[in-house]
N, C-alpha and C positions, 0 to 999 in steps of 0.2 A: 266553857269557852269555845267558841268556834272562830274556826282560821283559813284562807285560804291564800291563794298565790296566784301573783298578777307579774306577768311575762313579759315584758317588753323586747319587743324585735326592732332593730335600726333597719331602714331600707338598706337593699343592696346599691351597689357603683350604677350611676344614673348616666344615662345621656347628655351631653353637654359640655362634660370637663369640670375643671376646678373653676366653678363657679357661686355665687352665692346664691346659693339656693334655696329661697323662701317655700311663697306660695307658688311658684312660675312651677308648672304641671310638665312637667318633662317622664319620660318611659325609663326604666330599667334596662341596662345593657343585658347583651348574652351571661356576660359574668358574675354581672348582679343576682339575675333570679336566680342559677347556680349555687352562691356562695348563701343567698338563702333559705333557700331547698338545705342545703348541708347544715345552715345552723338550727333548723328548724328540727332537725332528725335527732338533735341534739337536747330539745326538750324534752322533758318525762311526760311522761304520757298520763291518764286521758288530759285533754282539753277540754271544757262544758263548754265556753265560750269563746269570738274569737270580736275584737275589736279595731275598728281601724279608723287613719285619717282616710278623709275621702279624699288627697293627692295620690295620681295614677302609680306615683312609685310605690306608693302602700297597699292600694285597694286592691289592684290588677292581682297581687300574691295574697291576699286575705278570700277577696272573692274565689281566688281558684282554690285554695284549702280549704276554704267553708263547704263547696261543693262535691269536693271530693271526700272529706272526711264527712258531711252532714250533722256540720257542727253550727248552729246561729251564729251569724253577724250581724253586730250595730256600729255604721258608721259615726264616727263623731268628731264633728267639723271643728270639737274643742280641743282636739287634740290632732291638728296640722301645722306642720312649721311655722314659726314668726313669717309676718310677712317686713321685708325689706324696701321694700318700697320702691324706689328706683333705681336700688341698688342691685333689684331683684334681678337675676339673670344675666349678670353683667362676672366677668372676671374680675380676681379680686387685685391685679394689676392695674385694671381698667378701672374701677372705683378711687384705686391709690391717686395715679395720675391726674384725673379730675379732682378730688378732692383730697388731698394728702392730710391735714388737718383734721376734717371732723374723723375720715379713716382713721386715724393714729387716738381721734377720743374715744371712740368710739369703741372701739379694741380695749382702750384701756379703763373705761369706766360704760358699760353699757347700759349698764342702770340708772344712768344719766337721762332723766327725757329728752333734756336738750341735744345730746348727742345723735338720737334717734335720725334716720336715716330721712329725708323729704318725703311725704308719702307713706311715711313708713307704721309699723308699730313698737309702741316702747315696750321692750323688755318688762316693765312695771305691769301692762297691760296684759300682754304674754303670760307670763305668768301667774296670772289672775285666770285668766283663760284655762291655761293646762290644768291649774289647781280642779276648775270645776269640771271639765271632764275625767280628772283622775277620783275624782268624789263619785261621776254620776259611774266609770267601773266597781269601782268600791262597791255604791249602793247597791248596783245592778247581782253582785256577788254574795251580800246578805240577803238580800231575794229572793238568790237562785236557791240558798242553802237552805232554806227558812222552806220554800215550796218544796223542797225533795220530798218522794216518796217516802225513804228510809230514816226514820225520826233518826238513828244513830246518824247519819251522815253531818261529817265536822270538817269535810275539806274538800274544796275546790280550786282547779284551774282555769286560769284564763288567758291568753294571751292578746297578745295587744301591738301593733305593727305601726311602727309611728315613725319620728324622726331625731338625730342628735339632739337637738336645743327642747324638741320637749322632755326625752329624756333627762336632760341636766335640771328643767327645770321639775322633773317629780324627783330628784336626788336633792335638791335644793328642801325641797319642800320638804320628802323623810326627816332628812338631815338637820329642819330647823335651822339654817343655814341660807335663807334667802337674801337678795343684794349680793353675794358672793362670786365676786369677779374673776376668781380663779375656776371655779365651775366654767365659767365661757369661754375666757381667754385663753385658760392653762390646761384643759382637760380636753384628750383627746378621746373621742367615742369612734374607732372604725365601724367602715361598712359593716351590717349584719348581724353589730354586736349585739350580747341579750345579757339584759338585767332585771331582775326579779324582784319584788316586793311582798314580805310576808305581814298579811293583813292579820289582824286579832281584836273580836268581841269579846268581851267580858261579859258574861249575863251577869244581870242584878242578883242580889244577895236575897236571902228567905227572908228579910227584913224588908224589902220591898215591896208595896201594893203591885201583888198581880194582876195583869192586862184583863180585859175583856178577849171570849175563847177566841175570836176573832180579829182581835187586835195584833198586832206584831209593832216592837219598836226597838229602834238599830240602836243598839250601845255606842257610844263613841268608841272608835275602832282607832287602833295603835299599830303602828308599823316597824318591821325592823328592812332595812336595806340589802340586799345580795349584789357585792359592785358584780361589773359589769364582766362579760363575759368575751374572747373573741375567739374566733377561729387559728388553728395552726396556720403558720404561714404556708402559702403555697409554694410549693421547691422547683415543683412544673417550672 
């Protein structure tokens, strides 16, 4: 069997405020890149690879750890927040007010198409989205294992720098638990937080027609979940 582990980092506190914050490209505060530098110090080491969305609050800290540890990065546009559509970038006061109604559906059932935001994308879509870029880390991680020099090599890391809603939506997925309204509505992910995912091949049994020397083919791969992780509070 070979297994590896896939790291998930929430961005740190953004510019802006409490606002909804999709795809609208906003920077990291002082305290953000901070609280992510600390949770980052916190993962076991080595990393092989490092994965990001390409929104600036994700890349800006993936780009500068790739560079400095000289570790590869692949952006992957599969895995950037939902986008809200015209909700995007607006406070969530300011959406109330204007639209009290589909807000208050929307909340309560987001896997609603209809509820979907003008503009917007449905959570159904999203989701579909996440899945495949949480497949093309996956694949990318049987790959990397499979080309190692050291035939014994059976574990890697990888980390991955994304956002809340994608994270809920690869815990949905583990968890075989998709549609699941409490994931969005009820589950809180703070800044910075990091959750892990332990991936597992099974190779085929000696009963199995062996590949060509050249051939390589990925087992369906099994996951088990590490919830989420957060920082001490700060007392500062």
């Amino acid at each position: 069997m070979k297994q590896a582990k896939i790291i998930f980092l929430r961005h740190g506190e953004c510019e802006g405020g409490e606002i909804a914050r999709g795809q609208i490209d906003v920077a990291l505060t002082e305290l953000g890149r901070e609280k992510m530098h600390q949770a980052f110090s916190c993962v076991p080491q080595p990393i092989e690879q490092i994965f990001s969305s390409p929104l600036v609050r994700c890349q800006h800290f993936a780009d500068a750890l790739s560079q400095q540890l000289s570790i590869p990065l692949t952006i992957l546009p599969a895995l950037q927040e939902v986008n809200f559509g015209v909700w995007d970038g607006q406070t969530y006061d300011a959406i109330y007010q204007a639209s009290p109604s589909q807000f208050d559906a929307y909340w309560q059932d987001p896997w609603q198409v209809a509820n979907t935001p003008e503009n917007g994308e449905s959570l159904v879509d999203f989701y579909q989205r996440v899945q495949q870029g949480f497949m093309a880390v996956v694949d990318s991680m049987w790959h990397s294992l499979n080309a190692a020099d050291e035939p014994e090599t059976n574990n890697q890391q990888a980390l991955v720098v994304t956002h809340g809603g994608v994270m809920r939506c690869i815990m949905a997925y583990v968890l075989k638990s998709s549609q699941n309204n409490g994931l969005f509505a009820n589950l809180a992910i703070p800044y910075a937080a990091i959750m892990s995912v332990d991936v597992y091949w099974v190779e085929p049994g000696n009963d199995v027609t062996p590949l060509a020397e050249n051939q390589t083919h990925q087992p369906e791969a099994s996951f088990r979940l590490n919830w989420p992780q957060m920082l001490p509070t700060d007392t500062r």
